[in-house]
C-alpha positions as a LaTeX table, in Angstrom:
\begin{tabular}{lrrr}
\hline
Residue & $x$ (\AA) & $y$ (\AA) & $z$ (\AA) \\
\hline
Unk1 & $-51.33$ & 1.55 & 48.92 \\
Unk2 & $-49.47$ & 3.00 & 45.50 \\
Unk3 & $-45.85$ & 1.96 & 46.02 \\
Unk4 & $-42.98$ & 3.80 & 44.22 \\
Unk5 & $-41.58$ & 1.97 & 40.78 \\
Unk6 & $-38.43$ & 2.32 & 42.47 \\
Unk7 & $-39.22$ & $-0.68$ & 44.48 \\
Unk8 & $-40.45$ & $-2.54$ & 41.40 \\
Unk9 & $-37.44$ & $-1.58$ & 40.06 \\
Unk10 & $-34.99$ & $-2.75$ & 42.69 \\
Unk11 & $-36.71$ & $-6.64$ & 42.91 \\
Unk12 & $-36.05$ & $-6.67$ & 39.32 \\
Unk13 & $-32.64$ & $-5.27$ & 39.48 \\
Unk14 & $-31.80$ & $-8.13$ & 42.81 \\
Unk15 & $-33.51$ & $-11.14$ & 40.52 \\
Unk16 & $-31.44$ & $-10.14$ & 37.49 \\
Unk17 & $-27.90$ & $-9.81$ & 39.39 \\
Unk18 & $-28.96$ & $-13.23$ & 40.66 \\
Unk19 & $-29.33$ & $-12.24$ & 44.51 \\
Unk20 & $-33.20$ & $-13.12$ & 45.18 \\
Unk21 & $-35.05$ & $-15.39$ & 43.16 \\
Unk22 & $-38.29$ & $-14.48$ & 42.02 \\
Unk23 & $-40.54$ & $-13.35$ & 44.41 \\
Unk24 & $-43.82$ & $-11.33$ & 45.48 \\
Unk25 & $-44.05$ & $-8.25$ & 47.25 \\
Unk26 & $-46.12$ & $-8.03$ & 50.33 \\
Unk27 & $-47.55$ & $-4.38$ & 49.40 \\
Unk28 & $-47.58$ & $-3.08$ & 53.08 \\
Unk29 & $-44.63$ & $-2.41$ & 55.01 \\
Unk30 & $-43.55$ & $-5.23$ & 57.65 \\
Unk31 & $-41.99$ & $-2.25$ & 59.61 \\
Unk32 & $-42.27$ & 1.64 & 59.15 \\
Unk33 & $-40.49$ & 4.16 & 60.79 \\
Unk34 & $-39.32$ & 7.97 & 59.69 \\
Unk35 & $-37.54$ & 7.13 & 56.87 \\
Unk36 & $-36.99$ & 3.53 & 57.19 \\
Unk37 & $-39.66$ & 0.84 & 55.06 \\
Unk38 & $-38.58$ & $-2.93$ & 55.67 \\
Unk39 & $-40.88$ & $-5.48$ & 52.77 \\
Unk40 & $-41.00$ & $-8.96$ & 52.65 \\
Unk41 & $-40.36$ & $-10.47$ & 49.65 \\
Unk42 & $-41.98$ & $-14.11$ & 49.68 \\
Unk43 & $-41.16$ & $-17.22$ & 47.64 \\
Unk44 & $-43.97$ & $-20.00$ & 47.25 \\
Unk45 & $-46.24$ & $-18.22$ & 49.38 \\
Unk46 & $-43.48$ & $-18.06$ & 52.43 \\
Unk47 & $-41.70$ & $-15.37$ & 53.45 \\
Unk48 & $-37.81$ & $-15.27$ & 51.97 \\
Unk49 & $-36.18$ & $-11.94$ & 51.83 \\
Unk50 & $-36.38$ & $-8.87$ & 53.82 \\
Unk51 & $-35.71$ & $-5.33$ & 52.14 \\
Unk52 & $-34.97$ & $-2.80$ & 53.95 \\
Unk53 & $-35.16$ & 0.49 & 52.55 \\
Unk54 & $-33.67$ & 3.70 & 54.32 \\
Unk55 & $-31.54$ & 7.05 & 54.33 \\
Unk56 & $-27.27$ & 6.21 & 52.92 \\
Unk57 & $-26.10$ & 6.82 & 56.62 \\
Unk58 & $-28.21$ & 4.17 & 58.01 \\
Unk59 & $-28.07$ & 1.74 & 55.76 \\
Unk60 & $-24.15$ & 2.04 & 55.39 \\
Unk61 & $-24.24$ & 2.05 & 59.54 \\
Unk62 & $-26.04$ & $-1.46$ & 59.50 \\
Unk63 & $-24.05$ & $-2.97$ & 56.81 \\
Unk64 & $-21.01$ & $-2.49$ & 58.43 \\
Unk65 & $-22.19$ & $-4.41$ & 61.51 \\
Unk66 & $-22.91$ & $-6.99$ & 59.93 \\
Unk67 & $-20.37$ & $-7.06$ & 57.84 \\
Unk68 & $-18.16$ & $-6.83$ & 61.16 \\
Unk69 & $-19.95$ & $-9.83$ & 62.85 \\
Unk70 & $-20.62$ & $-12.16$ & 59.93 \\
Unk71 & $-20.91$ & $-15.55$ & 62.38 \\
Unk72 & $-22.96$ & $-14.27$ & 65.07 \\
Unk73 & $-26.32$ & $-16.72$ & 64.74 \\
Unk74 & $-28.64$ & $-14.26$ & 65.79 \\
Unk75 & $-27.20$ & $-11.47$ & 62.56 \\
Unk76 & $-29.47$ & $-12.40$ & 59.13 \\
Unk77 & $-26.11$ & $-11.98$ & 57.38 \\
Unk78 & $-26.36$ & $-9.05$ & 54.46 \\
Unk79 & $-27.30$ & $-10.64$ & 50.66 \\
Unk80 & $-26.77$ & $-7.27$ & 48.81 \\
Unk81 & $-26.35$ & $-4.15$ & 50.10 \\
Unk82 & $-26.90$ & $-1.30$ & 47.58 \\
Unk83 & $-23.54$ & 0.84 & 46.50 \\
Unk84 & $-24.78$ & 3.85 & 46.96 \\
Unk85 & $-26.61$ & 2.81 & 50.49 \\
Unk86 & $-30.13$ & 2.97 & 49.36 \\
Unk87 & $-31.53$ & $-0.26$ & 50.29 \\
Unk88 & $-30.10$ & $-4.08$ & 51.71 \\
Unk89 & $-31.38$ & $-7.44$ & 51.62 \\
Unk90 & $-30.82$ & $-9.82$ & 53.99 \\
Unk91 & $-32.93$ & $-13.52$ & 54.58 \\
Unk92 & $-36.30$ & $-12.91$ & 56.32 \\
Unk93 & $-35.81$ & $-14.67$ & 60.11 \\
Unk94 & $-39.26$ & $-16.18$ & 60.68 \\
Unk95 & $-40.59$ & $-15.97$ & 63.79 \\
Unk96 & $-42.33$ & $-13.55$ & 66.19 \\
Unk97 & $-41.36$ & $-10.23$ & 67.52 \\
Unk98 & $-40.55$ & $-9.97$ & 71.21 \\
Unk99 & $-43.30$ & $-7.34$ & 72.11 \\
Unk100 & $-45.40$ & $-10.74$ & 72.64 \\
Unk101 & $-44.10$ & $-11.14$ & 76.45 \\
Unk102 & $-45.39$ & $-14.55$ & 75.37 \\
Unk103 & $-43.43$ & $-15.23$ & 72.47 \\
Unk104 & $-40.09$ & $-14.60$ & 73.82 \\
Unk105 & $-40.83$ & $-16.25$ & 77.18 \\
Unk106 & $-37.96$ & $-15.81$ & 80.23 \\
Unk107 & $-36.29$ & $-12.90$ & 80.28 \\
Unk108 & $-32.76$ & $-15.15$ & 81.61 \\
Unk109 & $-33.45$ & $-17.57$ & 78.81 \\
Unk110 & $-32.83$ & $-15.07$ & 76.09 \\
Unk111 & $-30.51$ & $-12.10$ & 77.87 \\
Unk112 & $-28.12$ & $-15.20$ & 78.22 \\
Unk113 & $-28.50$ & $-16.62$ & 74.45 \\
Unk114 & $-27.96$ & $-12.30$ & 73.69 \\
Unk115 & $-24.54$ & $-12.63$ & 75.55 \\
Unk116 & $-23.28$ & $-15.89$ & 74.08 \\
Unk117 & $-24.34$ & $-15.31$ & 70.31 \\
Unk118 & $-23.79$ & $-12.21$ & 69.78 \\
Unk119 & $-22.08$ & $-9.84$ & 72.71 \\
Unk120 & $-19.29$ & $-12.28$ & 73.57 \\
Unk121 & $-18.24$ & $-11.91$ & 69.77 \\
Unk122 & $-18.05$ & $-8.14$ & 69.75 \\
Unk123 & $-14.67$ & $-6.50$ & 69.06 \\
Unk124 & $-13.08$ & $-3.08$ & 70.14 \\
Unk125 & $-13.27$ & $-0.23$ & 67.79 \\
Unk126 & $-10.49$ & 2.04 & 68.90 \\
Unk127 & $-10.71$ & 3.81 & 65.64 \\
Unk128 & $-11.25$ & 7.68 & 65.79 \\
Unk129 & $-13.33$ & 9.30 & 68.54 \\
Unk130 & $-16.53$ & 9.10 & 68.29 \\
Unk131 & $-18.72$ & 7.83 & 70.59 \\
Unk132 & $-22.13$ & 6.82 & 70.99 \\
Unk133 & $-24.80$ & 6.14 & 68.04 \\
Unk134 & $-22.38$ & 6.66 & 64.91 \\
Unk135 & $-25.31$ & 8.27 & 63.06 \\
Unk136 & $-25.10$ & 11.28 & 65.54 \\
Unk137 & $-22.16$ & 10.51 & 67.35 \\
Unk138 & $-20.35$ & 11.98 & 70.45 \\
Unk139 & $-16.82$ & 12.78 & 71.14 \\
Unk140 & $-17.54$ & 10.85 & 74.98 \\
Unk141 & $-19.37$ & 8.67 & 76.33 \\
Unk142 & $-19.90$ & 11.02 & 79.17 \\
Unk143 & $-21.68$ & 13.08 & 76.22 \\
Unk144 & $-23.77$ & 10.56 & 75.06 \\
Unk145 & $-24.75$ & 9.88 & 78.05 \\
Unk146 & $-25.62$ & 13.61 & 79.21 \\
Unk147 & $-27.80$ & 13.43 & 76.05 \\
Unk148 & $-29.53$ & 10.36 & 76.81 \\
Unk149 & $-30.42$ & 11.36 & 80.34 \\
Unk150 & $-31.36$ & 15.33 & 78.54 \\
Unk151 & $-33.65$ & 13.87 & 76.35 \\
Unk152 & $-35.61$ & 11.55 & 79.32 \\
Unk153 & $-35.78$ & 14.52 & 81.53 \\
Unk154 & $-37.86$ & 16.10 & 79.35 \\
Unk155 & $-40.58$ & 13.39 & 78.38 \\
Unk156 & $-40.42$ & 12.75 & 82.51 \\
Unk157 & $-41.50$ & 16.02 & 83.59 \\
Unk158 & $-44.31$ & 15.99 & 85.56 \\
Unk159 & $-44.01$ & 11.82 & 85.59 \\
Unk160 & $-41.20$ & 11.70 & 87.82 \\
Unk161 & $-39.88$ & 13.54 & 90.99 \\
Unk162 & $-37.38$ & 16.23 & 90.02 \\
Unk163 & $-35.20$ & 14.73 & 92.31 \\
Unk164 & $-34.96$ & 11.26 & 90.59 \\
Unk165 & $-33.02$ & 12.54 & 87.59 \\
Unk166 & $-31.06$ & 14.81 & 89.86 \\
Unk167 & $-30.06$ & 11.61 & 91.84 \\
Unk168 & $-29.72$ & 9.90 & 88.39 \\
Unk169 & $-27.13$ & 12.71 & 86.96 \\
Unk170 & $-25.30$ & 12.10 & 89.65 \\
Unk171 & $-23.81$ & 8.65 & 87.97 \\
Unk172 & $-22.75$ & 10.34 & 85.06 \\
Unk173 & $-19.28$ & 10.72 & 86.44 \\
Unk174 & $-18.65$ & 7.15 & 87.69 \\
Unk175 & $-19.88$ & 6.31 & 83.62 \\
Unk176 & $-17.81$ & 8.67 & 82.34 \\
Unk177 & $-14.75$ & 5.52 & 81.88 \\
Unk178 & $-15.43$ & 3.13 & 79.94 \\
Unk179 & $-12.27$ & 1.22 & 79.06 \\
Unk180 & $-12.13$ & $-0.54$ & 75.80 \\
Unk181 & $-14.87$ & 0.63 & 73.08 \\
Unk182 & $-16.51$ & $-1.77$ & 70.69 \\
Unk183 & $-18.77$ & $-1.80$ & 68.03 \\
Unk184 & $-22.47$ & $-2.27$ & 69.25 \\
Unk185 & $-25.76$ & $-3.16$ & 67.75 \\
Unk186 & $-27.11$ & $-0.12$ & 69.47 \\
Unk187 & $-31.00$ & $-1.21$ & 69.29 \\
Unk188 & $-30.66$ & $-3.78$ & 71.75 \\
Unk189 & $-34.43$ & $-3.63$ & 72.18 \\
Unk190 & $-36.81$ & $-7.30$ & 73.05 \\
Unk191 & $-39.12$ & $-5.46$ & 70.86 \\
Unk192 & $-36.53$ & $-5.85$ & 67.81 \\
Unk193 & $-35.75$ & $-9.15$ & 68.59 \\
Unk194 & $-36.78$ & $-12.73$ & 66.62 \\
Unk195 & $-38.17$ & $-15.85$ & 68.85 \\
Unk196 & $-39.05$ & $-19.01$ & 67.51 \\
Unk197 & $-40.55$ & $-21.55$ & 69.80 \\
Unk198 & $-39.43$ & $-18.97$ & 72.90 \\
Unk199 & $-36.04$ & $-19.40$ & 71.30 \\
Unk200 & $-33.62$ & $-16.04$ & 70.06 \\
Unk201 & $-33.30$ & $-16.38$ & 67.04 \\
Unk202 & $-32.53$ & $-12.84$ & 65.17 \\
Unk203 & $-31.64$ & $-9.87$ & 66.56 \\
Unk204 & $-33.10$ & $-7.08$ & 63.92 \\
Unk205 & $-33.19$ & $-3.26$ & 63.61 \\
Unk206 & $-29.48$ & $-2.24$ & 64.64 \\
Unk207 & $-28.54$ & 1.49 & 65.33 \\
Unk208 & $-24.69$ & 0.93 & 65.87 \\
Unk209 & $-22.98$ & 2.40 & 68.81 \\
Unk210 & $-19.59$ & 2.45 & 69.41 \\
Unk211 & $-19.26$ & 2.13 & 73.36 \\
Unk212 & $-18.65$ & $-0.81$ & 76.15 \\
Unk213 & $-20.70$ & $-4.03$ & 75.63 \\
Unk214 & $-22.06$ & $-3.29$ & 79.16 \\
Unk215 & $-24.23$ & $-0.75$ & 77.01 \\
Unk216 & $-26.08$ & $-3.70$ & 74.62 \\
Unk217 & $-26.71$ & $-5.96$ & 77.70 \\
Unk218 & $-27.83$ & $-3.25$ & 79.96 \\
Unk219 & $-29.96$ & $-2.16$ & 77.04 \\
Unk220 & $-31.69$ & $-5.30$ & 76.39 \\
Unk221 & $-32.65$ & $-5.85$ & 80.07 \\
Unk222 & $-34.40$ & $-2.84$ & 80.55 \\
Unk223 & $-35.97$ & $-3.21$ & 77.26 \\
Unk224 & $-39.17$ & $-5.10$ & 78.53 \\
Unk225 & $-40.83$ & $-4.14$ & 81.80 \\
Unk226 & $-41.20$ & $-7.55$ & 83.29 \\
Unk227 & $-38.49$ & $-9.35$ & 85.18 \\
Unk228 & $-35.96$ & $-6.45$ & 85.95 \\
Unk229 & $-35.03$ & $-8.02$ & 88.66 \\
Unk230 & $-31.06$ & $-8.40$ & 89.77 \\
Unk231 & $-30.44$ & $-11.62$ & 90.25 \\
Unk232 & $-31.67$ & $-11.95$ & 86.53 \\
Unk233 & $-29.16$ & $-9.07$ & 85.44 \\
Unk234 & $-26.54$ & $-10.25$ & 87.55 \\
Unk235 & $-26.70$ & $-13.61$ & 85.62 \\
Unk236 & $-26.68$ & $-12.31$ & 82.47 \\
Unk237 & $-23.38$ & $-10.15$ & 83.33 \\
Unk238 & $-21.78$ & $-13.22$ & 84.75 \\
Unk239 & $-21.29$ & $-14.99$ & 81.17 \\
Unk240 & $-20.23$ & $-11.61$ & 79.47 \\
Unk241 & $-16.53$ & $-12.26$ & 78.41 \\
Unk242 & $-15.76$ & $-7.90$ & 78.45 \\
Unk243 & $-16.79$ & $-6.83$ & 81.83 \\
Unk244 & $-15.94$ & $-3.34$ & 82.47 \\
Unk245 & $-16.19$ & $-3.08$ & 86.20 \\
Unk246 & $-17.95$ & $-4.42$ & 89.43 \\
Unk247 & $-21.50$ & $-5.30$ & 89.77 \\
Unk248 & $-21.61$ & $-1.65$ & 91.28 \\
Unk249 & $-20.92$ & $-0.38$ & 88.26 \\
Unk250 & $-23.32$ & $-2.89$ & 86.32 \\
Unk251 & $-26.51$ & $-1.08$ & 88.74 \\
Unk252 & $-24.85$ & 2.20 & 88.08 \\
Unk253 & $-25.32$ & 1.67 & 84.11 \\
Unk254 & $-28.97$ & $-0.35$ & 84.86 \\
Unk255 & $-29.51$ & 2.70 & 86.60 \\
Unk256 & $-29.05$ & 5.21 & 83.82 \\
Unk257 & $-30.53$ & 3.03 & 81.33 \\
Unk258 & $-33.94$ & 2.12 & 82.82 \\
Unk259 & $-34.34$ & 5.99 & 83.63 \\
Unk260 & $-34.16$ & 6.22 & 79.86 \\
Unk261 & $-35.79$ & 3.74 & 79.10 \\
Unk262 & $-39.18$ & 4.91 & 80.91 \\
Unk263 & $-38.70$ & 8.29 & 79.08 \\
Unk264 & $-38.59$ & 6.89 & 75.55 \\
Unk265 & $-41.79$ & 4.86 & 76.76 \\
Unk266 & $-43.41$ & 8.33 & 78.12 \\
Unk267 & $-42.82$ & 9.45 & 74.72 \\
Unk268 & $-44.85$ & 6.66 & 73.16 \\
Unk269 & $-47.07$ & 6.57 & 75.64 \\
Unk270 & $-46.23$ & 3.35 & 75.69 \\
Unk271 & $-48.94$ & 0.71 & 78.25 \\
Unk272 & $-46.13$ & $-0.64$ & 79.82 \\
Unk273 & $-45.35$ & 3.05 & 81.29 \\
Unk274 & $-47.19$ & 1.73 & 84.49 \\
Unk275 & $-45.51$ & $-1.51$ & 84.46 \\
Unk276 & $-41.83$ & 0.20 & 84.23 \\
Unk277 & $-42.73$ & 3.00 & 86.78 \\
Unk278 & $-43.63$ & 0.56 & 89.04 \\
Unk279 & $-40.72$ & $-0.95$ & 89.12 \\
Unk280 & $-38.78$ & 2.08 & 89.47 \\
Unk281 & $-39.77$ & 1.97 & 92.95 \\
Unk282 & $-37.32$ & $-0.57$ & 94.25 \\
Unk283 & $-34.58$ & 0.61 & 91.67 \\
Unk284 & $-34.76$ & 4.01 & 92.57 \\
Unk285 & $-33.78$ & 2.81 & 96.37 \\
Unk286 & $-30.55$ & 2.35 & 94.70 \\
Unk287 & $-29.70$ & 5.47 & 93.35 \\
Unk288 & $-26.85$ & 7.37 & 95.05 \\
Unk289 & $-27.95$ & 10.56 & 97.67 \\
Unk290 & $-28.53$ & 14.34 & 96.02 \\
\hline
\end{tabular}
């Protein structure tokens, strides 16, 4: 793989300014993704720095998270983060990835360590009013939401009965309020997540979102097929410090979200497709009357 001098370029230009000491490049991507590249740099043969590489909006999107949440344990806080938004370096958080249903063990164990290290410590952002991922944001959250559900209509058809998402648009107005907003890490996603002995221990990849923290923990339950079960979500919600709402309205957004959720893994085709549609089948029970 031929890899652009600007990356050369950049190491040199971190070791100089004194951010990174010297290092090696690991020539293939640790992540890819549209426009996004994320390296390793390694020290001594181990892994030390992570450099993420990406379009101005996102990286300027992530670096004010983290720059919002500095003393959340499960944030790699930000070393350098380019001035004109090209790139940002933050300490590589060793450990596995949670698409190992192995590696990141019970799904209670780490949905609570989510809510204590990082959701209780979220603050509102009342500023403006936008809504929703603040790459492509909304001016609701009803919007966002009416997006959401759009887009898993589509890569359902055929999947799902017509009348699930017809049942499932029918919550749209109960999620329309929201109370406070807050800036979220968006990509609440197991997949994205950091385990270390079946420990949480980073929390990577965010997509901020400016909407209730319901969103992040909702998010991160539905993320992984297994254990979507309520006593396991009701838990979770339990130790959240900004409820918004009654444990009807905590279904009501698991609702919503898993619906999406099996859409974005129709997409993929994702293998766990089987494993999330069959648990549809005691969720859907739930879903209000056409």
């Amino acid at each position: 793989m031929t890899l652009a001098p600007r990356i050369y370029a950049t190491i040199q230009h971190l070791f100089m300014k004194g951010i990174i000491e010297t290092v090696e490049l690991r020539e293939k991507p640790e992540s890819e993704e549209e426009s996004k590249r994320t390296y390793v740099l390694t020290a001594d043969g181990k892994p030390k720095y992570s450099l993420r590489m990406d379009v101005p909006e996102n990286i300027a999107m992530a670096e004010q998270l983290h720059k919002a949440y500095p003393d959340s344990p499960l944030l790699p806080k930000v070393l350098y983060a380019d001035p004109v938004k090209g790139y940002l370096v933050q300490p590589y958080v060793e450990g596995t990835t949670g698409r190992d249903a192995e590696s990141r063990g019970l799904k209670k164990v780490w949905l609570t360590a989510l809510v204590a290290d990082l959701l209780n410590g979220c603050e509102t952002d009342e500023a403006g009013g936008q809504w929703g991922h603040l790459t492509e944001p909304c001016s609701s959250w009803s919007e966002f939401n009416e997006r959401e559900l759009s887009k898993a209509r589509e890569n359902l058809n055929g999947l799902q009965p017509a009348e699930d998402c017809e049942r499932v648009a029918l919550l749209l107005e109960p999620l329309a309020e929201t109370g406070s907003k807050y800036l979220l890490h968006g990509n609440a996603d197991a997949h994205h997540f950091v385990f270390r002995g079946k420990e949480l221990v980073g929390v990577l990849e965010p997509k901020p979102v400016a909407g209730p923290v319901l969103y992040d923990l909702v998010q991160a339950f539905c993320s992984t097929p297994d254990d979507l079960a309520l006593e396991t979500l009701f838990d979770a919600y339990s130790r959240l410090d900004a409820k918004s709402g009654d444990q009807e309205r905590l279904v009501q957004e698991t609702l919503l979200r898993l619906y999406c959720r099996m859409g974005e893994r129709a997409a993929e085709s994702s293998s766990e497709l089987d494993e999330y549609l069959a648990a549809w089948q005691f969720w859907r029970l739930l879903l209000p009357e056409a």
